[in-house]
N, C-alpha and C positions, 0 to 999 in steps of 0.2 A: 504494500500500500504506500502510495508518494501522496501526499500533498492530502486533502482533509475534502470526503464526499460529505453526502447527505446523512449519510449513517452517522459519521464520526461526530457530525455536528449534534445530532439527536443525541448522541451518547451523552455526551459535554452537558447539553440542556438538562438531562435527568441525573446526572454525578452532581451539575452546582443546583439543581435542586432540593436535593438530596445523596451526599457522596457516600452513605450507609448503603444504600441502596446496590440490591445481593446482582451478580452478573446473571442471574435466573430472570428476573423482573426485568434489567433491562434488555435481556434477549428477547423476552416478549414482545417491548414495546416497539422493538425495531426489526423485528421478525426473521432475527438472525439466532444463531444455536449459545451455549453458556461460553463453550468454549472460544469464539470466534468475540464474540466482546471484551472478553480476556485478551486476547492476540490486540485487536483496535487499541483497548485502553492502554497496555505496555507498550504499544508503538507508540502512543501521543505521549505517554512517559518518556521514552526515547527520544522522541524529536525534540522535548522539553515544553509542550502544549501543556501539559498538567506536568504541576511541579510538584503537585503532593498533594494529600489528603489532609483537611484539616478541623478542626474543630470550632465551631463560631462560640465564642463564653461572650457572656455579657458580661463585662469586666466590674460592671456598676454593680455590680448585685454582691461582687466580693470586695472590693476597697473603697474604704471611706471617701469620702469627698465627692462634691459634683465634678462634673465632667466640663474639662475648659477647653478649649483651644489656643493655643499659645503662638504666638508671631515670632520668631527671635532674628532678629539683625546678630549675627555673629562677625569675629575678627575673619578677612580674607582668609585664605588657606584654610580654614578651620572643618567646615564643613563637614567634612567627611567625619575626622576623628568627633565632633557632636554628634552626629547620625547614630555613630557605633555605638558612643558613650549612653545617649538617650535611648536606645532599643533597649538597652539592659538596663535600666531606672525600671522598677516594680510598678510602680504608679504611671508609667507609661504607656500608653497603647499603640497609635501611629504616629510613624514620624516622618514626615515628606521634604526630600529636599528638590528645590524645583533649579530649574537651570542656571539660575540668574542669583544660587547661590543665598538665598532666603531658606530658613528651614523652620517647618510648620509643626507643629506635633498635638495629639487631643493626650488630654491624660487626667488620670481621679486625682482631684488635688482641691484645698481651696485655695481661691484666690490669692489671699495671702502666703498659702504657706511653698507658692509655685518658687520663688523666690530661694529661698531654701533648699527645693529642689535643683535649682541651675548649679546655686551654688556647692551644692553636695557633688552633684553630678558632673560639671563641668570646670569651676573653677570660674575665682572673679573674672579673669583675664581675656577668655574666651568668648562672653558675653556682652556684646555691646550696648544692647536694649531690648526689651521686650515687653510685647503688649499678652495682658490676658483676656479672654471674653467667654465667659458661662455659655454651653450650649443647652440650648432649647431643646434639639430633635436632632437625631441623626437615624441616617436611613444608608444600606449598603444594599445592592439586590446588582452584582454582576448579571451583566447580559453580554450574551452572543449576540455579533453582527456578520448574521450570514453571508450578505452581500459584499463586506469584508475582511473577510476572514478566510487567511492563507497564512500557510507556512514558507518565510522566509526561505532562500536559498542563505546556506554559512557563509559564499563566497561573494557574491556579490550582492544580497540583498534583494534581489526580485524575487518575485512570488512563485512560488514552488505549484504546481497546476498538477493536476491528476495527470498521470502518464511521463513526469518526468521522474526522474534519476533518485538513487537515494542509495548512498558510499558506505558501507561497514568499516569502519579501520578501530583496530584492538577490539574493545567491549565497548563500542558507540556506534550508532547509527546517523551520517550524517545526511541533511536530505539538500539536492541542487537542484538546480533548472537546466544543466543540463551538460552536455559529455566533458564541454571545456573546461566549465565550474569542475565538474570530477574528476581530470585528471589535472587541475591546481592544487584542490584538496589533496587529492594521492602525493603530488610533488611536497608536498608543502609535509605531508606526514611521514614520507618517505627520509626527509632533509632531515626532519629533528628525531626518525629514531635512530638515522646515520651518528647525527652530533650524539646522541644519546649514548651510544654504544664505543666513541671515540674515549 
């Protein structure tokens, strides 16, 4: 299988509906056998479509505090090492850093005691300013967009279409658009298990 039919997409919609949900039920629902939804789902595990199975908690219902959203202007460079640092803060839940170098995060805290938190977490230094704001409502319901929705080629970036190419090298599957893209892949795998082995 290259590239992502009809089926694979149905698969998708009843996993983030429900990712408990037995490869029995959804063999039903796509009128394919247990075993063959198995094969679909570890290939979209492979190509890295599903990155894993997870668990949604309502974080509110175990830790104190409302639920804020927090702004933070950090020092240049910084970025990342906040990112890392706030994933692992307890009271943390997401934490977005967008291109332009701004990093967003919701987290159980009150207002006051966010403060506390940066500083526990990151260090006066790191912190340039930041705003808190109480949320109201939050709502998550991924969705599939069928009419966009393709698997990248590794090599170049175009959209991988049913009937093209898809490279095995070690214990990976990589998937291309097409014979060029697969023997750059090949070269390029080829080179570093050369260097590897030197």
């Amino acid at each position: 299988m290259t590239g992502i039919d009809d089926v694979d997409y149905r698969i998708l919609e009843l996993l983030m509906d429900d990712a408990r949900r037995s490869y029995r039920d959804i063999a039903e629902e796509v009128d394919r056998s247990p075993p063959t939804v198995s094969e679909r789902v570890e290939r979209l595990e492979e190509v890295g479509v599903i990155e894993g199975f997870t668990l949604d908690v309502d974080r509110s219902m175990l830790v104190e505090g409302p639920t804020v959203l927090v702004d933070l202007a950090v020092e240049p460079g910084s970025e990342e090492m906040v990112v890392d640092s706030l994933t692992d803060a307890p009271a943390v839940e997401h934490v977005i850093r967008t291109v332009d170098a701004a990093v967003v995060f919701v987290a159980h805290a009150n207002e006051r005691d966010v403060g506390a938190l940066l500083s526990e977490t990151l260090g006066d230094e790191r912190v340039r300013d930041y705003r808190v704001r109480l949320v109201g409502e939050t709502k998550w319901e991924p969705r599939l967009d069928e009419e966009h929705l393709a698997i990248e080629c590794v090599v170049c970036g175009k959209a991988v279409e049913g009937g093209d190419e898809s490279v095995d090298l070690g214990d990976r599957t990589y998937e291309v658009c097409c014979s060029s893209c697969a023997s750059e892949i090949k070269d390029q795998y080829d080179a570093l298990q050369q260097a590897a082995s030197e």
